[in-house]
C-alpha positions as CSV (number, residue, x, y, z in Angstrom):
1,X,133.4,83.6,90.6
2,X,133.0,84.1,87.1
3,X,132.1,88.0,85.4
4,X,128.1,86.7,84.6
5,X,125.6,86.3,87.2
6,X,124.4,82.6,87.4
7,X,121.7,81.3,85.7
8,X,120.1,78.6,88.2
9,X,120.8,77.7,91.5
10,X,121.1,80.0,94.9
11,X,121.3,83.6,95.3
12,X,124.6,84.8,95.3
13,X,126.7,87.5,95.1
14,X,130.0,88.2,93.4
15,X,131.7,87.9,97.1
16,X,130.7,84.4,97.8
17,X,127.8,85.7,100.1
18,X,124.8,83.5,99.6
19,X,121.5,84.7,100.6
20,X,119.5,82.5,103.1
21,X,116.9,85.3,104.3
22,X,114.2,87.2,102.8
23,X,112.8,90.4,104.4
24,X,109.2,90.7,103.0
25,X,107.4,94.4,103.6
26,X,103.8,94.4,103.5
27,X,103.0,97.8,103.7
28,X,104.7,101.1,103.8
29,X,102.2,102.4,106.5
30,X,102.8,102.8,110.1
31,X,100.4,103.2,113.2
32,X,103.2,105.2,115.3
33,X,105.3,108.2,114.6
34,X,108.7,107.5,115.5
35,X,110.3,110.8,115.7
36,X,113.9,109.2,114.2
37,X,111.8,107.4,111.8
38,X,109.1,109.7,110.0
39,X,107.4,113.6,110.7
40,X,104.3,113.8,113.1
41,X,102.1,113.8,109.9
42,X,103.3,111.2,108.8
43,X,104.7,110.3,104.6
44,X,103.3,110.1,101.1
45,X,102.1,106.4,101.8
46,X,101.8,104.2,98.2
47,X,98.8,103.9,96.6
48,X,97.2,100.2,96.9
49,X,97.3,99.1,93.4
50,X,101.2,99.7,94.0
51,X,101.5,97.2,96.4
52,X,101.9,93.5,95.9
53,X,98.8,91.4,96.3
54,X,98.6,88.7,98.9
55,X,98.9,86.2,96.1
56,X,101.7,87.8,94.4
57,X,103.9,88.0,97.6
58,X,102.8,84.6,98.1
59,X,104.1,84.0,94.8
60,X,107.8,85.4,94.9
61,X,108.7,84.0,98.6
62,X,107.6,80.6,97.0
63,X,110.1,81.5,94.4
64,X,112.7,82.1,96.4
65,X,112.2,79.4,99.2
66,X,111.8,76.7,96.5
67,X,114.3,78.1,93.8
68,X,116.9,80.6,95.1
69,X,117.7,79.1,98.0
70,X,116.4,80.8,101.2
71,X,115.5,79.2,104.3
72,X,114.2,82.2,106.8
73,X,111.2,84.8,105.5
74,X,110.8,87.7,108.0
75,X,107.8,90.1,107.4
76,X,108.7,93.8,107.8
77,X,106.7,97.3,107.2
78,X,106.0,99.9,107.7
79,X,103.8,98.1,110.4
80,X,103.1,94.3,109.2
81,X,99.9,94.1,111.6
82,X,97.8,96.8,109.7
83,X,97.9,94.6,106.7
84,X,94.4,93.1,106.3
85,X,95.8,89.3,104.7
86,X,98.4,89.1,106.9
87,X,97.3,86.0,108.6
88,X,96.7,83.9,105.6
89,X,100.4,84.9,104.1
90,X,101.5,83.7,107.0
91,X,99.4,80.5,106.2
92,X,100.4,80.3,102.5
93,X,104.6,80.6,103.0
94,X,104.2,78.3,106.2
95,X,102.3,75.6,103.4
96,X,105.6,75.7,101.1
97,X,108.0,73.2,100.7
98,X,110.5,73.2,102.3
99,X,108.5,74.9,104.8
100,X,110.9,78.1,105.7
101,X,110.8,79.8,108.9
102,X,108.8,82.6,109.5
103,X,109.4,85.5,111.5
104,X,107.7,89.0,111.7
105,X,108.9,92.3,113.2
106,X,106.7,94.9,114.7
107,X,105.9,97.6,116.9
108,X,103.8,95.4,118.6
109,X,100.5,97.3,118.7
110,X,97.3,95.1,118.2
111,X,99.9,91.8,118.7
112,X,98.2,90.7,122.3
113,X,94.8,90.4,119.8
114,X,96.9,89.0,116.6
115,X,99.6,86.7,118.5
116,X,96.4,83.4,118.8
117,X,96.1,83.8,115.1
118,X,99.7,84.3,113.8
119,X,100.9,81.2,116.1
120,X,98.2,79.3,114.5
121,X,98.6,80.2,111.2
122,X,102.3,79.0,111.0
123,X,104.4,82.1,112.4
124,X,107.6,81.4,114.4
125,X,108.6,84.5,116.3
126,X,108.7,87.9,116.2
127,X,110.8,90.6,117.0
128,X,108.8,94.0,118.8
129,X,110.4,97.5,118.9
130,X,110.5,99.1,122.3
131,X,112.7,101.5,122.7
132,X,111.1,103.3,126.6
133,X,109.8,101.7,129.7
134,X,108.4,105.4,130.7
135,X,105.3,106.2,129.5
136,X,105.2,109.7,129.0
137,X,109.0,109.3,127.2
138,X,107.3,106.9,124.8
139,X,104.2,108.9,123.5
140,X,107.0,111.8,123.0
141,X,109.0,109.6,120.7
142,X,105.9,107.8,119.3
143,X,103.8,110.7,119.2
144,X,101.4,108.2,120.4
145,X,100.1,107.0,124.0
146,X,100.5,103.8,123.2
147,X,103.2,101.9,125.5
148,X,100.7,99.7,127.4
149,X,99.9,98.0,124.3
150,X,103.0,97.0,123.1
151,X,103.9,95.7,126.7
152,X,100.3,93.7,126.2
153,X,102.0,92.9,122.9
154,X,104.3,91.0,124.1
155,X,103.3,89.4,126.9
156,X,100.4,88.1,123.9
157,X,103.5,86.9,122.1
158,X,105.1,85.0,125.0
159,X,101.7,83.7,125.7
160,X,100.9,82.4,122.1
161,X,104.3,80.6,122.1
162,X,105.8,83.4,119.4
163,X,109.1,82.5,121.3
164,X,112.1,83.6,121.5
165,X,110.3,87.0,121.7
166,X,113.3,89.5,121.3
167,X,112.7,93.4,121.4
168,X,114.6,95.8,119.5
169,X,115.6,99.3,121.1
170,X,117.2,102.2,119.8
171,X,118.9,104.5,122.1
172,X,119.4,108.1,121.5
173,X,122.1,110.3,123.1
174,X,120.4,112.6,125.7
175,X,116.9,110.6,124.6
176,X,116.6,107.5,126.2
177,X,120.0,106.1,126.7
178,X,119.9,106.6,130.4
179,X,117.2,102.9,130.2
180,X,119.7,100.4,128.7
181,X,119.9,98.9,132.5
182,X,116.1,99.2,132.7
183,X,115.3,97.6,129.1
184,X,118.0,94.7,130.2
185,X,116.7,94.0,133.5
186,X,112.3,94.2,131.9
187,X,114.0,91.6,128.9
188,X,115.4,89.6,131.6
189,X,112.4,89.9,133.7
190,X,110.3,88.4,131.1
191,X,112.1,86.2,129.1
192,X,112.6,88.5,126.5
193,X,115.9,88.7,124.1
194,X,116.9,92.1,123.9
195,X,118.9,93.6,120.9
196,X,120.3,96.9,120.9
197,X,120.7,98.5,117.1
198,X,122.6,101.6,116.9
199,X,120.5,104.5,114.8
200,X,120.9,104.4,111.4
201,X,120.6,107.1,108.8
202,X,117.2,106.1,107.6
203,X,114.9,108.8,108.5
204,X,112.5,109.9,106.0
205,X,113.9,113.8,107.4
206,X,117.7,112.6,106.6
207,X,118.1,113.9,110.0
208,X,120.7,111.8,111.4
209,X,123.8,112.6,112.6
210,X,126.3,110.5,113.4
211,X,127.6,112.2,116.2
212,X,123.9,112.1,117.6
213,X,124.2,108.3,117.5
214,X,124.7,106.0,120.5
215,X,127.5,103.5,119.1
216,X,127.5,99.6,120.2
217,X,130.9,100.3,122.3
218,X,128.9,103.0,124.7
219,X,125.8,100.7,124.8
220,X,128.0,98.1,126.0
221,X,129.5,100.6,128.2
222,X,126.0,101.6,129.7
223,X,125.3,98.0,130.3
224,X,128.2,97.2,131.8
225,X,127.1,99.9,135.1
226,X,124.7,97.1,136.2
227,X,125.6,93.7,134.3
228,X,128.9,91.8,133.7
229,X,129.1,91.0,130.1
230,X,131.2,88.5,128.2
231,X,131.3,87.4,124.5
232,X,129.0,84.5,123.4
233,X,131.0,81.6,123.1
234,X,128.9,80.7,120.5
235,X,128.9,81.0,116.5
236,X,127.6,84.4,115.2
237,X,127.6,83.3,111.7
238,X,125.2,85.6,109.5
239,X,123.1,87.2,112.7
240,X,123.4,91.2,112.7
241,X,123.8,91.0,116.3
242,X,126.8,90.4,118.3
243,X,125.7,88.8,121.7
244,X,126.8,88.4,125.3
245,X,126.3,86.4,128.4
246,X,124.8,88.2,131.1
247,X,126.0,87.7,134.4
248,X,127.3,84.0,132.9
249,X,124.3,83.3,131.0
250,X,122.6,81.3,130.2
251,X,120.9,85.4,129.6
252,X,122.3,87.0,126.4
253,X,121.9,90.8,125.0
254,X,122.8,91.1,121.5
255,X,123.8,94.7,119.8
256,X,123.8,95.2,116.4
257,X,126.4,97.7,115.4
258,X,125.3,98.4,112.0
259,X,127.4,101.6,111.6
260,X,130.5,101.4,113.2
261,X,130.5,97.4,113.3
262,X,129.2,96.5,110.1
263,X,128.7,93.0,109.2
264,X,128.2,92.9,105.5
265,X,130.9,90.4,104.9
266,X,128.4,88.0,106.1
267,X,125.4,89.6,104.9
268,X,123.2,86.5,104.0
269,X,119.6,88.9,103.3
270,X,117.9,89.9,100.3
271,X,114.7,92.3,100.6
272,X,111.6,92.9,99.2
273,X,109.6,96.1,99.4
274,X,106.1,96.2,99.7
275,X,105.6,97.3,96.0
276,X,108.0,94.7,94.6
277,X,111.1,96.2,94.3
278,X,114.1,94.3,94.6
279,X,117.0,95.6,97.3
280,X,120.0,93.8,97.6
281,X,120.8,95.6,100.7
282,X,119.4,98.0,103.2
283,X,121.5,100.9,102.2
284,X,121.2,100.7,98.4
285,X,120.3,103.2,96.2
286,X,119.0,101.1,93.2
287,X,116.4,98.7,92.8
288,X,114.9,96.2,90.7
289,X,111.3,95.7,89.5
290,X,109.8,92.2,90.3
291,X,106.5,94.2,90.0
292,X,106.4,95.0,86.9
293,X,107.8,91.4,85.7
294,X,105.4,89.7,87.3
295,X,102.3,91.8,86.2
296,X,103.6,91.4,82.6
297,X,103.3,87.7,82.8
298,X,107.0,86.7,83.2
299,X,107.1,82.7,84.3
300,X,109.2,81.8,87.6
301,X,112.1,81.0,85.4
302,X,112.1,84.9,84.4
303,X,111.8,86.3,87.5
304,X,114.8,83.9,89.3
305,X,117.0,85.3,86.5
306,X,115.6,89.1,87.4
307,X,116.8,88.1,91.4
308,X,119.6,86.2,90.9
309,X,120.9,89.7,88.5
310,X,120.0,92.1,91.2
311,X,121.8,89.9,93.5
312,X,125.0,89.7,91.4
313,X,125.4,93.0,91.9
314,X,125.3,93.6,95.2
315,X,128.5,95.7,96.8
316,X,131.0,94.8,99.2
317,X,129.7,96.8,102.0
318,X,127.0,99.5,102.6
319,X,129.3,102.5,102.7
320,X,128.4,104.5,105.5
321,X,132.1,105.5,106.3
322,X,132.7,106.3,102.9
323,X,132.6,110.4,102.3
324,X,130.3,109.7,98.8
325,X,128.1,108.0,101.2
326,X,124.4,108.8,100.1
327,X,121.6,108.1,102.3
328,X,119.0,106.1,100.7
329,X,115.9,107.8,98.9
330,X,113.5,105.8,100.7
331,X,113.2,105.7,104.4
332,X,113.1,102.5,106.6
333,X,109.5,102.5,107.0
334,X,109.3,102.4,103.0
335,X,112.2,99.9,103.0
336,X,111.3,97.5,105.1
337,X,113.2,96.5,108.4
């Protein structure tokens, strides 16, 4: 590797990593209240002529699926359903060429009347958070009655051909993490690909503590009560998620250790916030402007030398074991997922 970020070509980094994946967020807002996530009354939410216009995130995926190299484009919040154009971004970035592949991750409410729609307009799959079978347990972490919904969610999902449907849970030490049995055998049940993600220290309060956290070797543990487990035979590659066979397959349950299994030696994601800032990583603390590039009038040439920089400099890893560790400024729903 040589001292200068490149000039042309793919997305890479100074450690060989080369970026395949885009996480696009479409909005900071969120129709839940996730009490790891953000306070009952919610946060300071951006103002709209922030946020990137349809046609401008239209623009910069283009960029990067044509130019920089990247083959999957996953749509993040905030919630990704309570932006209006959502459909027909889908509809634009499934027209590009080379078509990418298109995924979407949500917390599922108002997918059972969107899934139709989404599956027609070009989108993939999508990934739904569900992190309680019990509904009064979910309206206390959501703050919102709203369980029935996101089970509609999915079944709209399965239904409209949005497959593999996986669901993402986060379990909480004296929460929820009594239901990893229960969440394996409803994924199971259904169809459904269940990942596990330990808690990350992404809260807007800056609330998490790591000693609060249920790590991927007790959620393995917990599993392992009801199911016998044994490593996917096959290739991981640049997937977050470490997965097993259940009961010798062909079932698998993947868990994404972020904290105390990190994968950022294979890290293959770059990320875009909903007001077009640059992240080269979840956990970062700096960011770069496409925004205000783009808005000037900079040409595609301009703003693939702005990425590929911001890529350049990504670090080794994200830190979190490091004592200087600092939590980022913004929180995941800001971020994007």
């Amino acid at each position: 590797m040589t001292a200068d970020p490149p000039t042309d070509g793919l997305l890479v980094d100074r450690y060989g990593r080369v970026v395949r994946d885009l996480r696009v967020s479409l909005t900071d807002k969120c129709n839940l209240r996730c009490t790891y996530c953000m306070p009952a009354e919610g946060l300071p939410w951006l103002a709209d002529p922030q946020l990137l216009t349809d046609d401008e995130i239209v623009r910069l995926v283009g960029l990067a699926v044509r130019e920089l190299g990247v083959t999957e484009v996953r749509f993040t919040g905030g919630e990704p359903l309570i932006r209006p154009g959502l459909v027909g971004i889908v509809a634009a970035v499934a027209a590009l060429a080379p078509r990418p592949r298109i995924s979407l991750t949500t917390n599922g409410l108002g997918l059972a009347r969107l899934a139709p729609a989404l599956r027609a307009a070009g989108l993939d799959r999508v990934n739904v958070s569900l992190d309680t079978l019990d509904a009064g347990r979910f309206a206390r972490l959501t703050r919102r009655d709203r369980l029935a919904d996101v089970l509609a969610g999915l079944a709209g999902a399965s239904a409209a051909g949005l497959t593999p449907v996986k669901v993402n849970s986060v379990l909480m030490r004296g929460v929820n993490d009594d239901e990893a049995p229960a969440l394996l055998r409803f994924a199971l049940a259904h169809g459904y690909e269940l990942r596990f993600i330990e808690q990350m220290p992404l809260d807007a309060q800056h609330g998490w503590d790591r000693s609060t956290m249920v790590t991927a070797e007790e959620i393995l543990a917990l599993l392992r009560t009801s199911f016998d487990l044994v490593p996917d035979p096959a290739r991981r590659g640049a997937a977050p998620a470490e997965t097993w066979l259940v009961d010798g397959g062909p079932a698998r349950v993947g868990v994404i250790g972020s904290v105390t299994r990190p994968f950022c030696g294979d890290c293959d994601r770059t990320r875009l916030t909903a007001d077009g800032q640059l992240r080269a990583c979840l956990f970062a603390t700096e960011e770069s402007d496409l925004r205000a590039a783009l808005r000037a009038g900079a040409d595609d040439a301009e703003l693939g030398r702005r990425w590929r920089t911001a890529m350049w400099g990504k670090r080794a890893g994200h830190g979190i074991d490091d004592p200087a560790f600092l939590q980022p400024a913004r929180p995941m729903s800001a971020i994007g997922g």
